[in-house]
N, C-alpha and C positions, 0 to 999 in steps of 0.2 A: 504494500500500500504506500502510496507516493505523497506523501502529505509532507510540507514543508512547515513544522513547527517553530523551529528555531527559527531567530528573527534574518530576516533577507540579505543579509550581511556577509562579511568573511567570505570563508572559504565553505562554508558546511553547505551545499546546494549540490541537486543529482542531476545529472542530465537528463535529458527526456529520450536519447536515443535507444534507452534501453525499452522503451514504449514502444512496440510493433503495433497493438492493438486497441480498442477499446477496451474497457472495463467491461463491456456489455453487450449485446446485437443494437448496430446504430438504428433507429427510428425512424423515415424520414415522415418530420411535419408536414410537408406538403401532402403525402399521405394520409395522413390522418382527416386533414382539411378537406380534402377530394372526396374519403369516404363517408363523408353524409352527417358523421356521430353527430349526437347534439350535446354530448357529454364528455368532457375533454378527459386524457388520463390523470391520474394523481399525482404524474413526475412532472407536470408541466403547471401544477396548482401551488401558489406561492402563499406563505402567509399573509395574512389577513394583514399584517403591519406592514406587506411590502409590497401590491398590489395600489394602482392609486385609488385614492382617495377625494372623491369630487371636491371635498371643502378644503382640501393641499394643493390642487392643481388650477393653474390660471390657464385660461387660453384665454379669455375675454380682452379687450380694453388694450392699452397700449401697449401691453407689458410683452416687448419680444426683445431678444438678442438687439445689439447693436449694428447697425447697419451701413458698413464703410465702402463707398467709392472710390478705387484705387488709384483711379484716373486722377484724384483732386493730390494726391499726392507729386505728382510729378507738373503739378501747375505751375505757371511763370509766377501767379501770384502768390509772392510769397503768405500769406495771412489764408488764403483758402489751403496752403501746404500744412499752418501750422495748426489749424484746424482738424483737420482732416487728420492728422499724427497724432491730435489731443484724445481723440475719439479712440483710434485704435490705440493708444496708450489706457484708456477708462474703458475697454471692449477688457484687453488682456490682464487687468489686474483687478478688476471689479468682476469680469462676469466668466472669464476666461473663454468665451465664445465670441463671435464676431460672424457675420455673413459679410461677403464680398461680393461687389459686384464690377462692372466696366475691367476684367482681372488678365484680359487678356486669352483667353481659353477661347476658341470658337463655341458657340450655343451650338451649332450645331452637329459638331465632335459631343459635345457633352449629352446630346438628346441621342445621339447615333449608337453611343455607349450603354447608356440606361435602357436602352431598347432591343441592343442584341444579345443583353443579359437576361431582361424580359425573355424572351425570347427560349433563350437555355434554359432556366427555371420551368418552363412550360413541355420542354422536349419529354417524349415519353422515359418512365424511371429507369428502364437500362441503360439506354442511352447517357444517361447521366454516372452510373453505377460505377462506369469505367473510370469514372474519376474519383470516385472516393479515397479518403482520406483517412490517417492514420494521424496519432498524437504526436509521432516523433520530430513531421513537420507541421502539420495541419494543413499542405500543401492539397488542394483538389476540394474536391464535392463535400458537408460539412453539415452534423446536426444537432454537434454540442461542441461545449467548451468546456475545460477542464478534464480530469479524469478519476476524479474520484467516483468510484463506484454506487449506486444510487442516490448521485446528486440529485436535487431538482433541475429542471429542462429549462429553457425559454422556447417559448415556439417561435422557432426560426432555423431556417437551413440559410445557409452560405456558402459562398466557394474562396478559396485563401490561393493568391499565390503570388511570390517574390516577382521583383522588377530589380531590385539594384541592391546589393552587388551583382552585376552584370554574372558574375562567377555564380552567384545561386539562380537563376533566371533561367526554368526549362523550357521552352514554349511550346514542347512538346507532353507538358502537363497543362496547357490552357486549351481549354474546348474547342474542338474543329468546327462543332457546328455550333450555332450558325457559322455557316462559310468564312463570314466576313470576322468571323469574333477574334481570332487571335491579333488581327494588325488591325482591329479597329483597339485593342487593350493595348498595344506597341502606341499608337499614334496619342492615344489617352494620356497614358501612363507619363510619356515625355512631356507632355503639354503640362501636366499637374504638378512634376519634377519642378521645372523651370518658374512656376508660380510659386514653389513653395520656396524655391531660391530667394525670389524677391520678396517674400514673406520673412525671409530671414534677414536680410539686409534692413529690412522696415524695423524691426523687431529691435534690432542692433542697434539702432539710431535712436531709436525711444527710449534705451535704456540709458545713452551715452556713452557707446561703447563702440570702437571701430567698427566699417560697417560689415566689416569680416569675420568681425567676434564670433557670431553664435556658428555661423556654416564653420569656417574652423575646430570650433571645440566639436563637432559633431564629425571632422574628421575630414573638412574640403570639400574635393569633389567625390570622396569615398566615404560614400553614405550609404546607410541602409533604407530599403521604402517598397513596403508591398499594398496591396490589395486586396479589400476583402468585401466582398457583392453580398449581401444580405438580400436574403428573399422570406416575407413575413407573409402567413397564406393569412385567410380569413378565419378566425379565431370563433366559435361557437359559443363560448363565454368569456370572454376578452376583460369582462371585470376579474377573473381570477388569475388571470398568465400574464406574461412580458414576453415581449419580444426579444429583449435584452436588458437582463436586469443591472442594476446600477452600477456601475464602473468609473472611474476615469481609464484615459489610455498611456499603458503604459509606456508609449515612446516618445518620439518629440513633438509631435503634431501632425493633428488627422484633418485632410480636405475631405469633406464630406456632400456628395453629389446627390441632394435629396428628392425621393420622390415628390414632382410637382402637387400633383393631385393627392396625397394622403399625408396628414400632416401624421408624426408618430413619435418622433426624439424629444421629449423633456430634458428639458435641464435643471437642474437643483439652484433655487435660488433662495438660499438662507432655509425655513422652514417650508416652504412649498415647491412646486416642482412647474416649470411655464412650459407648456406645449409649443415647442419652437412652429413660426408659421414660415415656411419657405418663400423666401420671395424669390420671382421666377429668373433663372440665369444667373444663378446664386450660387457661390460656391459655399458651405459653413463649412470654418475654421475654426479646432481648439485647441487649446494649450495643453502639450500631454504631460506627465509625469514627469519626462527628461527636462525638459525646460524647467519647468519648473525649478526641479536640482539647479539646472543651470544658472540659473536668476537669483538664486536665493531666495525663494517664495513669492522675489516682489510680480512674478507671474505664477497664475495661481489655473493648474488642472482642477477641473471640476465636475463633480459626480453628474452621470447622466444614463439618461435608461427609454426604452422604446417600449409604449405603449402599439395594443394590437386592436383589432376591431373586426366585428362580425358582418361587415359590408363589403370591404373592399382590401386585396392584397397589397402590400407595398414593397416596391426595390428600392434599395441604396446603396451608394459605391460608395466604401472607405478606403481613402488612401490615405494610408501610414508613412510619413515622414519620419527615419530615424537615422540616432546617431548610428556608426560603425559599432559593431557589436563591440571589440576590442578594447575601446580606450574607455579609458575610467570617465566619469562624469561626476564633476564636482562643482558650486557654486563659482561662476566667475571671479577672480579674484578682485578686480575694479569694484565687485559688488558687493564685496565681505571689508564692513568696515567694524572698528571699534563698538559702534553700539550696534551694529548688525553682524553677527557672527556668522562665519558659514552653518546654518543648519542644516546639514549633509554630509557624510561622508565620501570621498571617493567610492565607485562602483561602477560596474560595467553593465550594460545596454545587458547582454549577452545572460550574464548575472540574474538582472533583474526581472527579465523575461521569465528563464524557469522558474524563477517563483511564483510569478503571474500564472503559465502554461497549467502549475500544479491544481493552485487553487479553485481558477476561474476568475469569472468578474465578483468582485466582492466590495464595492463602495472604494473607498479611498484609505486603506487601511494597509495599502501595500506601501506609498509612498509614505502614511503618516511613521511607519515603521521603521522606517531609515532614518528621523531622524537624528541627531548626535545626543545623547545625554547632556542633561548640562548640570 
């Protein structure tokens, strides 16, 4: 049994390659969904404390994510630049979320994406089969997380698979069909890369820090960053399941390519939880766990979780921006001062991950865990 007790640190962590298999026969939700049930199973039933709660959740009224124009950044006018910096400075330390728009991404690369995924999630289940997946990478076809044996479920399948290091990149583990899907994920994947560049440079700048800072400590141009296509079917009791229950991410920052038509990602705001509203050609961006480290808190990851519904299926593309598995990740030194100490220890990506891998998602209890005694 693979349970990581001891705190996420040191040296005392197993690797997952000894993981061929699941703990259990995988499930797939979309199955369950297709076959009619009106009664969902008991792995996929959460308690009642963690399930939302209509008098915790906002979706009403003004209250969404902060909403930044990337375009106003690179304006001649200086005062709409330093605007527009202020905003994505109070997006990443207040809310730790941000929606982008004008980002440079074609719409229509992005709609072509979310569509030949649709697309595979719907292929009949053999077809899909061949891709299944194992814990050791979680690379392919996907219908839990973690691997502890009789965890509770979310109801959600997904498909996971690396882009960069070029060196873990098979693309003969990414779906042939649709036809188009493998070089429409090449054409993707690049375009997401290159925005999360200038998302770091941006970052850089807000904090005061060269604008080379943070892509540096994450390793240059030798970064890590994959992919992972959530497919959420239609839930027969959606008051007691999640699609994905509450998390931060544990790497440096997730672009998150959301279904237009089904709103579903909550974010934790203080005591309630706000139903994020996609606005259309939208990229949402969050602060993962590495940053965080990285910053010294003054960017803050922040817990979030995907409500499901008995109307209507939703897709969405997470791309994972991270550091290099290898190099340790410690608060910037520019940003550890006298009355702000590093709260972090060095630790590696790589590290941090199988303790994540063991778990699952479990609120924000991975990164509170690391940090330094005082």
């Amino acid at each position: 049994n693979l349970v990581a007790r001891s705190p996420p640190y040191g040296h005392h962590y197993t690797t997952m390659n000894c993981l061929q298999s699941w703990p259990e026969p995988v499930v797939r939700v979309q199955s369950l969904s297709d076959s009619g049930m009106r009664v969902i199973p008991d792995r996929y039933i959460k308690r009642s404390s963690e399930v939302p709660s209509p008098s915790l959740c906002s979706s009403g009224g003004g209250d969404n994510i902060p909403v930044i124009d990337l375009g106003e950044l690179y304006s001649a006018d200086r005062t709409i630049r330093e605007k527009a910096l202020a905003r994505v400075s109070s997006a990443c330390r207040e809310w730790g979320f941000l929606q982008v728009v004008n980002h440079g991404v074609s719409h229509e690369l992005m709609e072509a994406a979310r569509e030949v995924w649709r697309e595979f999630f719907h292929l009949p289940l053999e077809a899909k089969q061949g891709y299944a997946n194992s814990p050791s990478t979680y690379e392919g076809y996907g219908s839990r997380l973690g691997v502890e044996k009789g965890a509770k479920l979310d109801w959600s399948d997904y498909f996971f698979l690396n882009y960069l290091p070029a060196s873990l990149r098979d693309e003969k583990k990414w779906p042939s069909l649709p036809p188009s899907c493998r070089q429409k994920i090449a054409d993707y994947s690049e375009e997401v890369v290159k925005l999360a560049g200038k998302l770091m440079k941006i970052f850089s700048i807000d904090l005061g820090l060269e604008e080379d800072c943070l892509q540096q400590a994450f390793g240059g141009e030798d970064i890590g960053s994959c992919l992972r296509v959530n497919f959420y079917p239609k839930c027969p009791q959606p008051d007691l399941a999640l699609g994905l229950s509450p998390h931060s991410d544990p790497g440096g920052m997730t672009l998150l390519l959301p279904d237009e038509n089904v709103s579903g990602l909550q974010v934790r705001r203080g005591d309630s939880w706000v139903t994020v509203k996609p606005v259309k050609n939208a990229f949402i961006v969050n602060i993962g766990d590495q940053l965080q480290v990285l910053t010294n808190a003054n960017y803050k990851s922040v817990e979030h979780r995907v409500i499901v519904n008995s109307d209507q299926e939703r897709v969405s593309l997470a791309f994972f921006y991270n550091p290099k598995g290898e190099i340790p990740i410690e608060p910037a030194k520019e940003l550890v001062t006298e009355d702000r100490p590093a709260l972090y220890p060095p630790m590696t990506f790589n590290e941090y991950r199988v303790f994540i891998r063991t778990r699952g998602p479990c609120g924000k209890s991975q990164v509170e865990a690391l940090k330094s005694p005082r």
